[in-house]
py3Dmol code that shows the C-alpha trace and the ligand (Angstrom):
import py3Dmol

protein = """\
ATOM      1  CA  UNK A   1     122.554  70.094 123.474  1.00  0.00           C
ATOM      2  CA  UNK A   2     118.775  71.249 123.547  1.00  0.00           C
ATOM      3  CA  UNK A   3     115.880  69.368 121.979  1.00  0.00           C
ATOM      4  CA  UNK A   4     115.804  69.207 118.031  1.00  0.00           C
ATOM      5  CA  UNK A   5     113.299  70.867 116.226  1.00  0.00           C
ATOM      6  CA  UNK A   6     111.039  69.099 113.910  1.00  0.00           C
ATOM      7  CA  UNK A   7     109.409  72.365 112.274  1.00  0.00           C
ATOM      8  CA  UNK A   8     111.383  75.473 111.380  1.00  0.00           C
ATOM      9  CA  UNK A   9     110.974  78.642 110.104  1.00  0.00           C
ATOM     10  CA  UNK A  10     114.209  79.795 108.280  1.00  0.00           C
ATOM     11  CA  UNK A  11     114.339  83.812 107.380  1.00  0.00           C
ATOM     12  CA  UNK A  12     116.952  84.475 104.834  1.00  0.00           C
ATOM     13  CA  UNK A  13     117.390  88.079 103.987  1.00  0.00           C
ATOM     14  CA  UNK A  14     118.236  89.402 100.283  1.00  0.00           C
ATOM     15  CA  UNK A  15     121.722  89.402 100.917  1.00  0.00           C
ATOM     16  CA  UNK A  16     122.716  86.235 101.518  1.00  0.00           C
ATOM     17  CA  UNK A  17     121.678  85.624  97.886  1.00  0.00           C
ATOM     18  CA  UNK A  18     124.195  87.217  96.215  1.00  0.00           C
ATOM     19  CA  UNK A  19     127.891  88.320  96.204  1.00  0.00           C
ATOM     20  CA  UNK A  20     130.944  91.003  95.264  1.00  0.00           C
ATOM     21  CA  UNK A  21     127.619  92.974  94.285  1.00  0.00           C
ATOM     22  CA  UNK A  22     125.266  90.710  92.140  1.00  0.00           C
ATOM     23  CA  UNK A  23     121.902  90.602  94.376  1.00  0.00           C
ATOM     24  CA  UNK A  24     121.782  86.993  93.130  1.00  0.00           C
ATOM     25  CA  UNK A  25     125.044  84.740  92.715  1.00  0.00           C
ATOM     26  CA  UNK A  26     124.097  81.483  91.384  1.00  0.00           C
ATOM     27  CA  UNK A  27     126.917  79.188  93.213  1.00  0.00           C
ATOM     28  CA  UNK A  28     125.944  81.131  96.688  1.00  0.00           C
ATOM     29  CA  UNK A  29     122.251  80.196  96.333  1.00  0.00           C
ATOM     30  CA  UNK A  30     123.139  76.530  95.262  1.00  0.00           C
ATOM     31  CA  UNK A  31     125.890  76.599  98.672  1.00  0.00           C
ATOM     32  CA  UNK A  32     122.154  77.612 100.859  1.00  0.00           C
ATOM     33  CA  UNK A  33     120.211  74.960  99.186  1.00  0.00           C
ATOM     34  CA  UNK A  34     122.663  72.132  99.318  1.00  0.00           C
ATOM     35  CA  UNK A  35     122.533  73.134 103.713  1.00  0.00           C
ATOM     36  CA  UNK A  36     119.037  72.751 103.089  1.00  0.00           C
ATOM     37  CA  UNK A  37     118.919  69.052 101.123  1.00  0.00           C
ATOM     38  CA  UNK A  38     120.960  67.818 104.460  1.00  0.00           C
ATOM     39  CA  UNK A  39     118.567  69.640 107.032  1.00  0.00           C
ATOM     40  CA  UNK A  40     115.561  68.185 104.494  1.00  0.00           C
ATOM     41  CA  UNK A  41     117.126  64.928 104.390  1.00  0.00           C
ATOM     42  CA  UNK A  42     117.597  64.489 107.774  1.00  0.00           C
ATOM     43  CA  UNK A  43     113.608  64.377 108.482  1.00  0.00           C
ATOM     44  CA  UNK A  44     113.181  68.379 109.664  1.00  0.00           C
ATOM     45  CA  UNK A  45     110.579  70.043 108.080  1.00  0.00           C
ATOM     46  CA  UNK A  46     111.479  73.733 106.932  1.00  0.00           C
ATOM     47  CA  UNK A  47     109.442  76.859 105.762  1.00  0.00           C
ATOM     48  CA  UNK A  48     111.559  79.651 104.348  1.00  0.00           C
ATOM     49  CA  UNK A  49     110.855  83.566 104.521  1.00  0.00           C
ATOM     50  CA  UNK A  50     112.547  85.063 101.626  1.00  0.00           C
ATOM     51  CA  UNK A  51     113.825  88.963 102.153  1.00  0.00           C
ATOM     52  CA  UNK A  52     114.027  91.218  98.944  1.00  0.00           C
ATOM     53  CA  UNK A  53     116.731  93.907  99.903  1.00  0.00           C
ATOM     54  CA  UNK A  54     119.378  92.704  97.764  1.00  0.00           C
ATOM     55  CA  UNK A  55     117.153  94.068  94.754  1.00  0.00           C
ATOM     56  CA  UNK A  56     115.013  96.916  96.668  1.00  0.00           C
ATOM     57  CA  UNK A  57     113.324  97.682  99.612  1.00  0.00           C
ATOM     58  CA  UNK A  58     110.279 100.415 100.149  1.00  0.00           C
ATOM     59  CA  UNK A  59     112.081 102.021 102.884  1.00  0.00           C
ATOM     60  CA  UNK A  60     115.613 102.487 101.501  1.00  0.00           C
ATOM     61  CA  UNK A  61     116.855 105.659 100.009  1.00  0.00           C
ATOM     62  CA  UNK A  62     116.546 104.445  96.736  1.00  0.00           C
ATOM     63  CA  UNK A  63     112.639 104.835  96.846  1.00  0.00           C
ATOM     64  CA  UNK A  64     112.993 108.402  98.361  1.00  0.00           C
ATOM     65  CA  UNK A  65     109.962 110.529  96.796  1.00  0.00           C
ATOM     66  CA  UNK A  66     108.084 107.142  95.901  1.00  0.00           C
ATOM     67  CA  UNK A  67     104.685 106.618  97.406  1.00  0.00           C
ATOM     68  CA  UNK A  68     105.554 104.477 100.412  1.00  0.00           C
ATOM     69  CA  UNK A  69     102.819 101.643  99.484  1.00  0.00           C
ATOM     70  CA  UNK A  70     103.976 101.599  95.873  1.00  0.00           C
ATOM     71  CA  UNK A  71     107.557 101.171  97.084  1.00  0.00           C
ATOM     72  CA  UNK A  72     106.784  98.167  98.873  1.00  0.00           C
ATOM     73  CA  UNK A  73     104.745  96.234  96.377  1.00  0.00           C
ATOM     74  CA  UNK A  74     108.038  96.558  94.304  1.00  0.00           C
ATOM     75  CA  UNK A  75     110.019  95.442  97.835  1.00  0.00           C
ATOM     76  CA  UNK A  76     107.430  92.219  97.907  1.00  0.00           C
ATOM     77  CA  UNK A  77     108.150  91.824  94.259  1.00  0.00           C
ATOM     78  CA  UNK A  78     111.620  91.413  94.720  1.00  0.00           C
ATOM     79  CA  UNK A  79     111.381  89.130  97.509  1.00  0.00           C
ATOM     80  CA  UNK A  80     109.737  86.444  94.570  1.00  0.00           C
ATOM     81  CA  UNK A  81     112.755  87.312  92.574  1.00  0.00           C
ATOM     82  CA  UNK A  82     114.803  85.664  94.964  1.00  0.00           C
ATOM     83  CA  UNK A  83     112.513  82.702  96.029  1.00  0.00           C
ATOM     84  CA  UNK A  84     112.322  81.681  92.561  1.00  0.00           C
ATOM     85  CA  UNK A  85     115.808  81.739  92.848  1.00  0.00           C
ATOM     86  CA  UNK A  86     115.989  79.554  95.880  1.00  0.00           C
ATOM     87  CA  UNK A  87     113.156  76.652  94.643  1.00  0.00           C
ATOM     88  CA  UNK A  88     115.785  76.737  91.020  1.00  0.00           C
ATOM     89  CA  UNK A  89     118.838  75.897  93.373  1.00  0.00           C
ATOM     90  CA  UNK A  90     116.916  73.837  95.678  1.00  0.00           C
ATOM     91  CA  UNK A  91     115.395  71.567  92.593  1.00  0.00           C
ATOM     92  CA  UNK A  92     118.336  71.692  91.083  1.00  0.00           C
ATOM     93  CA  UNK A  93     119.686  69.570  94.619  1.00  0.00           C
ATOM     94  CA  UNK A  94     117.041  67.059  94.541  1.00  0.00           C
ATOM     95  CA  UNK A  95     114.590  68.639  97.089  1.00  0.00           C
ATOM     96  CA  UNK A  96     110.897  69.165  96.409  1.00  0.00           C
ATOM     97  CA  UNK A  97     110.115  72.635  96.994  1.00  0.00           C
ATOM     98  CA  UNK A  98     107.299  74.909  96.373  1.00  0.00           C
ATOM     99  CA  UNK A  99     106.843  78.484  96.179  1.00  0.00           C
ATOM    100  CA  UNK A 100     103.772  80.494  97.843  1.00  0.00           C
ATOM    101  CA  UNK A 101     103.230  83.930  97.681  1.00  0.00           C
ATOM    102  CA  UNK A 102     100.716  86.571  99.614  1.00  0.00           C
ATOM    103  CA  UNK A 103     100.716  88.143  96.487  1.00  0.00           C
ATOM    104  CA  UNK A 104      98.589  86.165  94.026  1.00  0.00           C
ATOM    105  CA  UNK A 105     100.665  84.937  90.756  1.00  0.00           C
ATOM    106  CA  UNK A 106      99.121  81.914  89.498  1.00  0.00           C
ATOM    107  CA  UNK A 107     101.280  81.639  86.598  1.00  0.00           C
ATOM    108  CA  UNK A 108     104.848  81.730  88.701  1.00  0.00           C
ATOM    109  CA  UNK A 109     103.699  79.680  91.879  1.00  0.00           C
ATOM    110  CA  UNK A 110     100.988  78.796  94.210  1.00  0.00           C
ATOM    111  CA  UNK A 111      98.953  81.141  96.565  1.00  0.00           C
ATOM    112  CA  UNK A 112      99.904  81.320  99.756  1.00  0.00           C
ATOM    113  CA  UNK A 113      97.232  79.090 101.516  1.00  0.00           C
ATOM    114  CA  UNK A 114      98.138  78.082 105.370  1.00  0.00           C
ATOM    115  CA  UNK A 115      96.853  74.538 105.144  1.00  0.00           C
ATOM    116  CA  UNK A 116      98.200  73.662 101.474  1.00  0.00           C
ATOM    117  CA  UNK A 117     101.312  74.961 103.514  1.00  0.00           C
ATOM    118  CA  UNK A 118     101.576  72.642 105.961  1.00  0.00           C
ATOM    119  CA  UNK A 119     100.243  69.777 104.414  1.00  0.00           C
ATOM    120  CA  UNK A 120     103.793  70.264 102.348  1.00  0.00           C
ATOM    121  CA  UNK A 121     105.607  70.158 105.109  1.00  0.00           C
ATOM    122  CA  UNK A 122     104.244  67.520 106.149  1.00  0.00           C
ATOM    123  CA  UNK A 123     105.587  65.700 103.058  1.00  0.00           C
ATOM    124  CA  UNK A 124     108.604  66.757 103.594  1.00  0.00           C
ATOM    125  CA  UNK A 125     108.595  69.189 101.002  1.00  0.00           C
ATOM    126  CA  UNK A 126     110.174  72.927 101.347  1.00  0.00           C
ATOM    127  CA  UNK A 127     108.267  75.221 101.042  1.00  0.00           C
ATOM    128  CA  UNK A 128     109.276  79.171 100.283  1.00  0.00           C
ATOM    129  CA  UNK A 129     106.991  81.921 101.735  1.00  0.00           C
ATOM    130  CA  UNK A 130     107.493  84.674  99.188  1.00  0.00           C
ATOM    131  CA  UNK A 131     106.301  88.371  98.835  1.00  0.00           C
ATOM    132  CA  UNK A 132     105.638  88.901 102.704  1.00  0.00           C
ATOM    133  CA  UNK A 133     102.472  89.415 104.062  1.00  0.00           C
ATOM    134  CA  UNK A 134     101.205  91.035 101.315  1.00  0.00           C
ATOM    135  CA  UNK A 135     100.939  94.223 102.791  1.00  0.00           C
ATOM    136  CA  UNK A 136     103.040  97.693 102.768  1.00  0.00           C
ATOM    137  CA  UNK A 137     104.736  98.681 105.799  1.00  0.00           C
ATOM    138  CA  UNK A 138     105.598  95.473 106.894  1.00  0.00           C
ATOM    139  CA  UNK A 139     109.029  93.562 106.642  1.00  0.00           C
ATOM    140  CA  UNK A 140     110.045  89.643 105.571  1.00  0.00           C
ATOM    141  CA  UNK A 141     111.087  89.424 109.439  1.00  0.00           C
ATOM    142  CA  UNK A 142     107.501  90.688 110.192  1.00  0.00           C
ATOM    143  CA  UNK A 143     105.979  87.647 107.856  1.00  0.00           C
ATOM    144  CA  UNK A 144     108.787  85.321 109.071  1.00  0.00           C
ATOM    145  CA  UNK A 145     107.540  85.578 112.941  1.00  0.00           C
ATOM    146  CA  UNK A 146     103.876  85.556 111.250  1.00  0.00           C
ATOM    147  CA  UNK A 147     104.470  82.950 109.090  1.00  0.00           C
ATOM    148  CA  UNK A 148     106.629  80.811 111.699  1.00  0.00           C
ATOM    149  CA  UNK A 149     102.994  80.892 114.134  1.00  0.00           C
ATOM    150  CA  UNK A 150     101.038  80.619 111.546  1.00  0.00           C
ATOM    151  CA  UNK A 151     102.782  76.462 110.424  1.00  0.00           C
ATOM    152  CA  UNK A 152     103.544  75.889 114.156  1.00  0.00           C
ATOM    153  CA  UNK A 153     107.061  76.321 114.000  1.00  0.00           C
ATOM    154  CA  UNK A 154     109.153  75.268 116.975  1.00  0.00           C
ATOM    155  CA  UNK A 155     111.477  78.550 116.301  1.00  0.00           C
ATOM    156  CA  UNK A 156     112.852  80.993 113.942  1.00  0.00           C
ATOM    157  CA  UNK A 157     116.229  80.806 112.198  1.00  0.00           C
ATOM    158  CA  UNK A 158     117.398  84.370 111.599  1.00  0.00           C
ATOM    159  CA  UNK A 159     120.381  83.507 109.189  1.00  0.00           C
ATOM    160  CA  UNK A 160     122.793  86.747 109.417  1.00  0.00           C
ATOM    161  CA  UNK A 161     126.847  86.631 108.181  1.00  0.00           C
ATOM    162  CA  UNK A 162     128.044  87.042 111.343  1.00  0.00           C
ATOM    163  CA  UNK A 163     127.909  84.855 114.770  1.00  0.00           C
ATOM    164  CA  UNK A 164     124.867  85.895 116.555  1.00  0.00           C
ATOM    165  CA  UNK A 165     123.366  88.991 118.052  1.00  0.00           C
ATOM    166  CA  UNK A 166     126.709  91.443 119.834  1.00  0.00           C
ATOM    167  CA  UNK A 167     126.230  94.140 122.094  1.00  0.00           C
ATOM    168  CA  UNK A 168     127.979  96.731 119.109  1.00  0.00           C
ATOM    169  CA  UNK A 169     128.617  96.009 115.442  1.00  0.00           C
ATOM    170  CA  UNK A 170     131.285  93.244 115.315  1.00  0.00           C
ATOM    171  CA  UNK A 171     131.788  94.520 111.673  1.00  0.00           C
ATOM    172  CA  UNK A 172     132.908  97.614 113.383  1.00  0.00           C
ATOM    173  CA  UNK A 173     134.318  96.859 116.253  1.00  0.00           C
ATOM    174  CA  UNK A 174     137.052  93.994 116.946  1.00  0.00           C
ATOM    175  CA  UNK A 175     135.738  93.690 120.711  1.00  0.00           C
ATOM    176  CA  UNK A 176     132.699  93.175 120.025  1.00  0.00           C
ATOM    177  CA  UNK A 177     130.398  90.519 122.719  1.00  0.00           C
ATOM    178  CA  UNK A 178     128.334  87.923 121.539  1.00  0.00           C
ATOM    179  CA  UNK A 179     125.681  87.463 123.448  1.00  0.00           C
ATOM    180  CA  UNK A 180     124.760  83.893 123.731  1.00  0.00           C
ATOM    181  CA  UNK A 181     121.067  83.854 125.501  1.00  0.00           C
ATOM    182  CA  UNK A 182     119.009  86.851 125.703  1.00  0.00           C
ATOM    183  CA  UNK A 183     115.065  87.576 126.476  1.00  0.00           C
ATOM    184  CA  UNK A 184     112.565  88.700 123.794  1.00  0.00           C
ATOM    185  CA  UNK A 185     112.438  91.989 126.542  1.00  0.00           C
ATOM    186  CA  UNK A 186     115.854  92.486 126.194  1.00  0.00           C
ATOM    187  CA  UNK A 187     116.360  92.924 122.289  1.00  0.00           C
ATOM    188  CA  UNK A 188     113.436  95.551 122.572  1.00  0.00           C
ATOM    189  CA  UNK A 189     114.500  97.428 125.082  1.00  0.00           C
ATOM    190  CA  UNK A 190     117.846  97.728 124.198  1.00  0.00           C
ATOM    191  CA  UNK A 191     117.028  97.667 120.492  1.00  0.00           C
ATOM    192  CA  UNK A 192     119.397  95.186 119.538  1.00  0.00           C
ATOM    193  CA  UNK A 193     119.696  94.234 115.881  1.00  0.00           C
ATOM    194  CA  UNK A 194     117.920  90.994 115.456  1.00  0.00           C
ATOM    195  CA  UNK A 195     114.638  91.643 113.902  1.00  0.00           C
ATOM    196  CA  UNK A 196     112.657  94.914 113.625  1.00  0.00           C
ATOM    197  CA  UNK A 197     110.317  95.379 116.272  1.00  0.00           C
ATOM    198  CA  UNK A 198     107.023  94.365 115.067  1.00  0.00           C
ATOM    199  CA  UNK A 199     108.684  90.835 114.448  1.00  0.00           C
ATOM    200  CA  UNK A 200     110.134  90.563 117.735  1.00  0.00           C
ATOM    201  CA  UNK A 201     106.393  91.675 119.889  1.00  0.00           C
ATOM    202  CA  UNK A 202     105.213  88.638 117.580  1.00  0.00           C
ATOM    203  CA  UNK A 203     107.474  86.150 118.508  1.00  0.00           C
ATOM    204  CA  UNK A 204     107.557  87.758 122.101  1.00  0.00           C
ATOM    205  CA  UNK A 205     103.688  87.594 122.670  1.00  0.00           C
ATOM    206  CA  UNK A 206     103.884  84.210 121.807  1.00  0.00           C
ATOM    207  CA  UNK A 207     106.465  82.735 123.354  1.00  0.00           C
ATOM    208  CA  UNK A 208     108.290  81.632 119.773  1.00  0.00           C
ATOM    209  CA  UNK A 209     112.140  81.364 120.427  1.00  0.00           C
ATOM    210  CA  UNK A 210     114.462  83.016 117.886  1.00  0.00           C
ATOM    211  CA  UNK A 211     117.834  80.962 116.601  1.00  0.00           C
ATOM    212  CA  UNK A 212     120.406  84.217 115.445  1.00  0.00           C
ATOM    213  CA  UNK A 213     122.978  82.678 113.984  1.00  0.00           C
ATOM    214  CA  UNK A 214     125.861  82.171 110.713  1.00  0.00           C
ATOM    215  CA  UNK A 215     124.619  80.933 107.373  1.00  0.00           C
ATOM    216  CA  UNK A 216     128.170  81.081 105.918  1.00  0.00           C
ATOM    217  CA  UNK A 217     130.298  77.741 107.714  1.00  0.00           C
ATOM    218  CA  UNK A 218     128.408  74.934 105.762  1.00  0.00           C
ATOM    219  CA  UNK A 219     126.323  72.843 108.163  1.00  0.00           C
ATOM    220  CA  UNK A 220     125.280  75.666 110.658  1.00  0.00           C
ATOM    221  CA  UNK A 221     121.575  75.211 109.923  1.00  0.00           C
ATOM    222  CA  UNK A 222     121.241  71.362 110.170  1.00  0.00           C
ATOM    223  CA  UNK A 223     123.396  71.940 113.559  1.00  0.00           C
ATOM    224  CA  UNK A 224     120.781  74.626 114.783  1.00  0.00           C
ATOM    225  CA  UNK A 225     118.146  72.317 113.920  1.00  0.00           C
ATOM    226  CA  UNK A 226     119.006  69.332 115.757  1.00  0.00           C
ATOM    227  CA  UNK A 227     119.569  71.525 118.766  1.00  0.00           C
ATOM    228  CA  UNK A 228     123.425  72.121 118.800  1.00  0.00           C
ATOM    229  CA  UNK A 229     123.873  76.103 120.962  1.00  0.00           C
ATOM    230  CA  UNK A 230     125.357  78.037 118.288  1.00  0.00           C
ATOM    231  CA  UNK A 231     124.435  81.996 117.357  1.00  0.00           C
ATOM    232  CA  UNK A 232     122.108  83.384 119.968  1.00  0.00           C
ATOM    233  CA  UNK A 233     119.370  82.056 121.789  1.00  0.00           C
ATOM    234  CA  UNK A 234     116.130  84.642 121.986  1.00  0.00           C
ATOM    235  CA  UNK A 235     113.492  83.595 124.189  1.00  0.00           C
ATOM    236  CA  UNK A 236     111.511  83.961 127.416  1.00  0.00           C
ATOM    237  CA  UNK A 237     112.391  81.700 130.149  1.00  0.00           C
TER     238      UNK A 237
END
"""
ligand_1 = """\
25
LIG
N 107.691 94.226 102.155
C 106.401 94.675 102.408
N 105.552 93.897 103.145
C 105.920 92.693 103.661
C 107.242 92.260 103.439
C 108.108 93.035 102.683
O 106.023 95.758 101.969
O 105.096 92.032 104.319
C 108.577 95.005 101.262
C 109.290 96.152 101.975
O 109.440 97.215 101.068
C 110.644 95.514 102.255
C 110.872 94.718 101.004
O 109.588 94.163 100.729
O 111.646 96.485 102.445
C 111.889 93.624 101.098
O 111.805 92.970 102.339
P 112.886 93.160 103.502
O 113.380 94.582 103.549
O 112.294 92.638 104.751
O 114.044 92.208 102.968
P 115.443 91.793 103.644
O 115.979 93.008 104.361
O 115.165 90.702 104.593
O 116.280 91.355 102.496
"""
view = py3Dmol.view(width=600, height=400)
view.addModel(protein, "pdb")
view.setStyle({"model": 0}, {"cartoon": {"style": "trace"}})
view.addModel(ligand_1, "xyz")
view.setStyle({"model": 1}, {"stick": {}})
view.zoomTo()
view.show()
């Protein structure tokens, strides 16, 4: 068992927010926040990247003919959808949360302000990075890795529904590897799905270790925390 982390970053992608095709099921985001309470409660202090691609995303198909830029303001919209999704199911368990966006909202929730953001952490609250990095052309993996250097967080959590990172689609195929340790170099160069590139250079460059790993058995995220080996290990020895 590694070292416990005292400051995480958690990504969660617009998908794990809803099911049987509602991009947001009520009971599934109240399952992720009651994970969170015990990882809260148990003295870790968590930041959360929000993804929007349960609603839209700039990139997809469904924008095709849209100005890019315009696309992705909606993309960063969405991803507030689904924070103030989170901070109702995470309130709703007890846990003091706050929601900060790059996008300014002042009616909906607080500016995203780096130093407000920690100081929350530091009182134990959670806090929920919403609407990216503001900008078009980037992705919520991109702001995770940003946001994760930005609070001095000891790693990333990339929550996925399956184990880890495999050398083919597990989905796919029933042989699939999981790979249990790999180098930032690695997932580049053989393009392995973990996060897009941009977010992996980040984390890469600056030596910030990515956790890959299942959101779905209840638990998995206070055992990543307090160092347990599950999912896949991304760094650079
Ligand atoms: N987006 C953006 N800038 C950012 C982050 C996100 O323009 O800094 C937009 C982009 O269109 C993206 C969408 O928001 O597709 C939703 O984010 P993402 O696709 O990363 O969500 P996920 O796949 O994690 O659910």
């Amino acid at each position: 068992m590694a070292e416990p982390y005292a400051r995480v970053l958690l990504k969660l992608s617009g998908e794990m927010f809803g099911s049987e095709g509602a991009a947001i099921t009520p009971d599934v985001v109240g399952s992720i926040a009651n994970q969170l309470a015990e990882v809260v409660d148990s003295g870790h202090e968590v930041g959360i990247v929000v993804g929007g691609g349960n609603i839209f995303r700039g990139a997809s198909p469904r924008a095709a003919g849209m100005d890019r830029s315009s696309a992705d303001h909606m993309g960063m919209l969405a991803t507030v959808i689904n924070a103030l999704a989170l901070q109702d199911a995470c309130e709703k368990v007890g846990l003091d949360t706050r929601v900060m966006s790059a996008v300014h909202m002042s009616e909906i929730c607080e500016p995203y302000i780096r130093r407000r953001a920690v100081r929350h952490l530091e009182k134990k609250r959670l806090v929920i990075f919403a609407a990216g990095l503001g900008a078009p052309y980037f992705s919520t993996d991109t702001a995770a890795a940003q946001r994760a250097l930005e609070i001095e967080a000891d790693a990333v959590l990339k929550a996925t529904k399956v184990d880890g990172v495999y050398d083919v689609d597990p989905e796919k195929e029933a042989d699939a590897t999981l790979y249990k340790d790999l180098d930032h170099h690695t997932v580049l160069n053989q393009g392995l799905r973990v996060m897009d590139a941009t977010a992996i250079s980040l984390c890469m460059d600056n030596n910030l270790p990515i956790i890959v790993f299942n959101l779905n058995p209840v638990g998995n995220i206070l055992k990543v925390v307090q160092g347990e080996h599950i999912g896949t290990f991304v760094h650079t020895p």
